[in-house]
N, C-alpha and C positions, 0 to 999 in steps of 0.2 A: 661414196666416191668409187669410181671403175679402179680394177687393180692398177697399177702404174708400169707398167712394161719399157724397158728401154731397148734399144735397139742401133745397128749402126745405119746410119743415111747413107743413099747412093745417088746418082746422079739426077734419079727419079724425083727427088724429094728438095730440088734444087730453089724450087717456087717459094717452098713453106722457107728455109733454111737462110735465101732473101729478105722474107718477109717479116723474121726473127730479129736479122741483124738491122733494115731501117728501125723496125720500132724499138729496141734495146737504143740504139743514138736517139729517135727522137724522146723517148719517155726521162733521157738523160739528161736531154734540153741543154742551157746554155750554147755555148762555144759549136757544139754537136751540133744543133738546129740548122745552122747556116749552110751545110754542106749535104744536106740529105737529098736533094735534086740528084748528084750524082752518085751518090753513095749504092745505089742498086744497081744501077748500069756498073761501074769500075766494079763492084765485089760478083759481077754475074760473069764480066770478063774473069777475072781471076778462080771464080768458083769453077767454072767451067773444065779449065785445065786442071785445077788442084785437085778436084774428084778426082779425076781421072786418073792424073799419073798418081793418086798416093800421097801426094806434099799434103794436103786437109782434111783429116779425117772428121768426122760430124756425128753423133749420136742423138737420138730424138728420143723420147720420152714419148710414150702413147698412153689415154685413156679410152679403151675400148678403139675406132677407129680413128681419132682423132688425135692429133700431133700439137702435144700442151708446153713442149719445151724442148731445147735441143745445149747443144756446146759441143765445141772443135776445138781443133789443136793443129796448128801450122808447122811443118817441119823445115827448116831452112836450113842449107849450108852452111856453115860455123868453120871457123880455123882454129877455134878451140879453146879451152878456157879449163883452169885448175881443177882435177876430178873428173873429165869429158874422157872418152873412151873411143869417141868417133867422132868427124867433123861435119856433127851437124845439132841442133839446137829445138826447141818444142817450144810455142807460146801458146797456151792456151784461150778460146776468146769465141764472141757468140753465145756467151752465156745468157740465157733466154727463158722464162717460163710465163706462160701468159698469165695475166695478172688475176686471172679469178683461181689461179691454180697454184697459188704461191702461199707460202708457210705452210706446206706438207711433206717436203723433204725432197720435193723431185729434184731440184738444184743438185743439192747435196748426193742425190741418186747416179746422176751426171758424170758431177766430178770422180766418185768414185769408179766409176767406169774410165773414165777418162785419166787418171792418177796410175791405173792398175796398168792401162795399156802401155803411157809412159815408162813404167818400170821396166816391164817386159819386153820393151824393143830398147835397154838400156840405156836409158836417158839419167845421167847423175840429177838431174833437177829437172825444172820446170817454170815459166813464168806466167805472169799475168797480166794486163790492167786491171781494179778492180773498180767498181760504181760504189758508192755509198752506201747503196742496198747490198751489195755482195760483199763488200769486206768483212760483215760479220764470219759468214760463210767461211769464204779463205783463211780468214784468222784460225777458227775454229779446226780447220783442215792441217796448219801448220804452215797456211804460209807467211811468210816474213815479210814487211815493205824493203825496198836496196835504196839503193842510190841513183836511179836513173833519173836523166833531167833529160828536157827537151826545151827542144829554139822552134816556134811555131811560124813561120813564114807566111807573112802576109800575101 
């Protein structure tokens, strides 16, 4: 296997980083499936500015010249919550590694990139959704399920 290189994504890398987040919804299937039409169009608007100003940051995983996996972290304004230092909040999401390249640790490579940044620009926590397939992962990382619910609107 090529060494595994991680790296941060810029605006450049906007195609692959698309191309991550439909097929992570379709390979999730269910409920996911029905909405992938526009799911590239609304996240290519939204990508577009969140590179840009700084709100998404994105980290790609390379073997040799090729881009086998990626995950980001959305920063949003927040009014604040028990332990918060600033008003604003981290979800992390786009977790992504192409399926011939997975159970080698590059996931796990990711988040730690991603985990260490969070610290550093003082975030008290972190959140996630997590897939079937990735909650081993997260577990293992420390993270906890909460209590968030959702009202799905037809």
């Amino acid at each position: 296997m090529d060494e595994i290189r991680i790296r941060p994504a810029g605006i450049e890398d906007l195609d692959c980083i698309l191309r991550h987040r439909v097929s992570m919804f379709s390979e999730m299937g269910g409920h996911y499936a029905a909405g992938l039409d526009q799911l590239r169009a609304v996240s290519e608007a939204y990508l577009l500015t969140a590179l840009a100003d700084g709100t998404y940051r994105e980290w790609l995983a390379e073997a040799g010249e090729r881009v086998v996996g990626g995950g980001g972290v959305v920063i949003v304004p927040w009014p604040g919550y028990p332990g918060a230092t600033q008003p604003r909040r981290a979800w992390i999401l786009n977790m992504y590694t192409e399926p011939e390249f997975r159970h080698r640790g590059i996931a796990r490579r990711i988040m730690a990139v991603i985990l260490d940044w969070c610290r550093a620009e003082g975030f008290p926590s972190v959140s996630l959704h997590a897939s079937a397939e990735g909650r081993r992962i997260y577990e293992r990382l420390g993270f906890v399920a909460t209590s968030e619910m959702r009202l799905q609107f037809e």
